[in-house]
C-alpha positions in Angstrom: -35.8 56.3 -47.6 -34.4 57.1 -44.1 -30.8 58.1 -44.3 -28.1 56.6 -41.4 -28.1 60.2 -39.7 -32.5 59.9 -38.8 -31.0 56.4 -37.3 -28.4 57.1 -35.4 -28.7 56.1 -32.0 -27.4 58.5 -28.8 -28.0 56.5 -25.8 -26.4 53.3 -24.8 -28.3 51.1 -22.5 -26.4 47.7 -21.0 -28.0 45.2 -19.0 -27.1 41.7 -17.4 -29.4 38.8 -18.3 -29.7 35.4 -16.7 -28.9 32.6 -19.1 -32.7 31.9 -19.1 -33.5 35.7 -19.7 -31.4 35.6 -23.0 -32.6 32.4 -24.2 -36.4 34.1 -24.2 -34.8 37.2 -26.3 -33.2 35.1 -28.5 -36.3 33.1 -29.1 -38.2 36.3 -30.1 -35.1 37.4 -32.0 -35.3 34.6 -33.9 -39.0 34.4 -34.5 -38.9 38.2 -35.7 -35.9 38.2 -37.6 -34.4 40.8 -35.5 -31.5 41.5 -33.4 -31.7 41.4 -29.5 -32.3 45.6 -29.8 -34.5 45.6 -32.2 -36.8 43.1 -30.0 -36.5 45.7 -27.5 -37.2 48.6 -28.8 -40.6 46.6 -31.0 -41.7 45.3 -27.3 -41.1 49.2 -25.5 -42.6 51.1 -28.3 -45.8 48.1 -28.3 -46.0 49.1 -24.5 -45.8 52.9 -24.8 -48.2 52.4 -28.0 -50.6 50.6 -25.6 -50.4 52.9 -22.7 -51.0 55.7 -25.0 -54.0 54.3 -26.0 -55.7 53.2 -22.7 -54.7 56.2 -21.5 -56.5 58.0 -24.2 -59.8 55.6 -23.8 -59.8 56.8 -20.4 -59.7 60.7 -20.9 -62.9 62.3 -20.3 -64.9 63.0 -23.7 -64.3 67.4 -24.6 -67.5 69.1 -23.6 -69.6 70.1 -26.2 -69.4 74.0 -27.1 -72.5 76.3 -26.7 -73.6 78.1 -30.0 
């Protein structure tokens, strides 16, 4: 069980959205039963998860070692 201290959050990030801009996040709010933050953080972390990943696919494969 995480306790409130492993979720405490440090940084505060504000931003202006259009009227259309909000209506989108509160349509994905709403279909994920979160908040407006916690849609962001799920679509960053998805990205960063992605990136990660292609990244990784991309990486030349180790050399084999000599015996």
């Amino acid at each position: 069980m995480q306790t409130v201290a492993s979720v405490a959050r440090e940084k505060l990030f504000n931003m202006r959205m259009s009227a259309e801009e909000w209506t989108r996040l509160e349509y994905l709010a709403k279909h994920y039963g979160l908040n407006a933050a916690g849609v962001l953080r799920m679509l960053v972390k998805g990205d960063v998860d992605r990136l990660h990943r292609e990244t990784q696919a991309l990486a030349p494969a180790p050399k084999p070692r000599k015996r």
